[in-house]
C-alpha positions in Angstrom: 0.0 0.0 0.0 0.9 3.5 -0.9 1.6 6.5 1.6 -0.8 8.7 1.0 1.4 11.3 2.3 4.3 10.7 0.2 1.5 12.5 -3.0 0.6 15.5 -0.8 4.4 16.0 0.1 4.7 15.9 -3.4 2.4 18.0 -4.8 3.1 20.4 -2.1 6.5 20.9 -2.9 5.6 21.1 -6.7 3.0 24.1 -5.1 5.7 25.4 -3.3 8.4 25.6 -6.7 5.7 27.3 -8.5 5.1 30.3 -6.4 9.4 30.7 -6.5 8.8 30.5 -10.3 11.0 27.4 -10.6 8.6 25.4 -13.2 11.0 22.7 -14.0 10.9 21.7 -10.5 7.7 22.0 -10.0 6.5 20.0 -13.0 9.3 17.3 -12.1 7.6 17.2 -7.9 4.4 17.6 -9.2 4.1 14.4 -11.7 5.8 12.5 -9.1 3.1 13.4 -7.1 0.3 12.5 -9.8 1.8 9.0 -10.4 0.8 8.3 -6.9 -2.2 9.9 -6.8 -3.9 9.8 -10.5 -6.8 11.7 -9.7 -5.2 14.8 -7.6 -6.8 17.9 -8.7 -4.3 20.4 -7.5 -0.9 18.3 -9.4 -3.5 18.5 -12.7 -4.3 21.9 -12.5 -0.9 23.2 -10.8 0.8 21.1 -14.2 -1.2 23.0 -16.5 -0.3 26.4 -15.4 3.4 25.1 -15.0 3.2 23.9 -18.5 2.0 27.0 -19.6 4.9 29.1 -17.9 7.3 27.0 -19.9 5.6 27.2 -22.9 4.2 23.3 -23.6 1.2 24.6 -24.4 0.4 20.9 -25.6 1.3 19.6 -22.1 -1.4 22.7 -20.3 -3.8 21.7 -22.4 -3.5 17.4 -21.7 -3.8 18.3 -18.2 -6.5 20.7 -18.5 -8.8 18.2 -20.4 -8.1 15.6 -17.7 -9.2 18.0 -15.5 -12.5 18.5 -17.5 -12.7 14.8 -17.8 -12.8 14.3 -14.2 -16.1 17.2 -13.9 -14.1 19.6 -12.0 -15.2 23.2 -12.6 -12.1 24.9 -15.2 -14.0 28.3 -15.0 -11.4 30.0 -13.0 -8.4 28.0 -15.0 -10.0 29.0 -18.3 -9.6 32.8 -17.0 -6.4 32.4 -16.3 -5.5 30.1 -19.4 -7.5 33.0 -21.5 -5.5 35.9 -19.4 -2.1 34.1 -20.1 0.5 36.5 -22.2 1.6 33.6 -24.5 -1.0 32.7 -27.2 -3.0 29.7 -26.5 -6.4 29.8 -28.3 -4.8 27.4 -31.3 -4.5 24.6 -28.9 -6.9 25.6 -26.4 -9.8 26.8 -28.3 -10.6 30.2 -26.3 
């Protein structure tokens, strides 16, 4: 069985990269952290925005229609896709 806490150490310290604007490291805790917890809402939604910072728009986008998949409200990431200063509405849509 898994540590449950081992994910949320993860995904933390992928939150925690991403506020010090360190994306690689981020995106590197934060897919650790989705591999042990496939269905985390924060590592899929944290990803996307870290994927957008280092322009994979492709990768954003993946986790953003997991995200959808899963029938978690996007509104607010939409904005914030949609407010992003890199272009996004070829992959994207909006």
């Amino acid at each position: 069985m898994q540590n449950p806490q081992a994910s949320f150490c993860w995904i933390l310290y992928g939150q925690y990269y991403q506020q010090l604007g360190q994306y690689d490291k981020c995106i590197e805790c934060l897919e650790n952290g989705l591999a042990l917890e496939p269905t985390s809402e924060d590592a899929k939604w944290n990803l996307c925005i870290s994927y957008l910072h280092v322009g994979n728009i492709e990768k954003a986008k993946l986790y953003y229609d997991r995200l959808v998949e899963q029938g978690i409200d996007v509104s607010e990431l939409k904005e914030m896709i949609t407010n992003f200063s890199v272009d996004t509405k070829d992959v994207f849509g909006f």
